[in-house]
C-alpha positions, 0 to 999 in steps of 0.5 A: 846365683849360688856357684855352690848350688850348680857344682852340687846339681851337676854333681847330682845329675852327673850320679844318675847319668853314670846310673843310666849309663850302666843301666840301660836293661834295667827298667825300675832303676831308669824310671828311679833315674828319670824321676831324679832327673825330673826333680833336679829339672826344675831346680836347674830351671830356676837357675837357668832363669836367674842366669838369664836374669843375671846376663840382661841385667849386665847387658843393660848396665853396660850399655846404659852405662856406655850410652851415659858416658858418650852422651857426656864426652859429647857435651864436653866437646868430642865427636861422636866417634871420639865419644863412642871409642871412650865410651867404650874403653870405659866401659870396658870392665862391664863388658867382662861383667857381662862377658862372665854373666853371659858364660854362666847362662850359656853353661847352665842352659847348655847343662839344663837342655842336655839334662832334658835330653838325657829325660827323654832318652831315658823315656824311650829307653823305658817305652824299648823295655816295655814293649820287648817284655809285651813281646816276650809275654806273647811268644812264652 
């Protein structure tokens, strides 16, 4: 995953909600921001997906890794806990690995459900216009 391409998407998204900020009595420019939205929605869930792919990926090295090495000090003579507390100390940088993994999910996935919530605002916002112009229409 390309840190360039999330900067670039919520560079991106972060335009069309300043839109929408300003923009709330303005029907035809939030349909153009909802429909912007939409389209950055599916990039987004592509890397939602690979941040998750990324995160489990580091989880099960770690803990393949952590259980490889208890599994190896056992046999060179050390208690379980005594190779459990090795285990973990040497696995310490994958740890941060999947620490980082695990940070970078949460953000695009924190990112990716505010976007979706920001789509449907928008969506109602649009359904609020509709009907005070419908109601407007009726008592003209």
């Amino acid at each position: 995953m390309d840190s360039k391409e999330i900067d670039e998407l919520t560079e991106g998204i972060s335009k069309v909600i300043s839109w929408y900020s300003f923009s709330v009595k303005d029907g035809d420019l939030l349909t153009s921001a909802k429909q912007k939205l939409i389209g950055y929605s599916f990039r987004f869930s592509v890397l939602v997906g690979d941040a998750l792919g990324e995160y489990n990926k580091a989880y099960n090295f770690r803990k393949r890794n952590t259980a490889e090495s208890k599994l190896i000090f056992m046999k060179d003579g050390d208690s379980a806990s005594k190779a459990e507390m090795k285990a973990e100390l040497k696995a310490y940088k994958f740890r941060v690995d999947e620490g980082e993994a695990e940070a970078l999910y949460r953000k695009v996935k924190s990112q990716f459900d505010l976007m979706r919530d920001t789509i449907s605002s928008i969506q109602q916002d649009i359904s609020v216009l509709r009907k005070e112009k419908e109601d407007a229409k009726l008592h003209n």
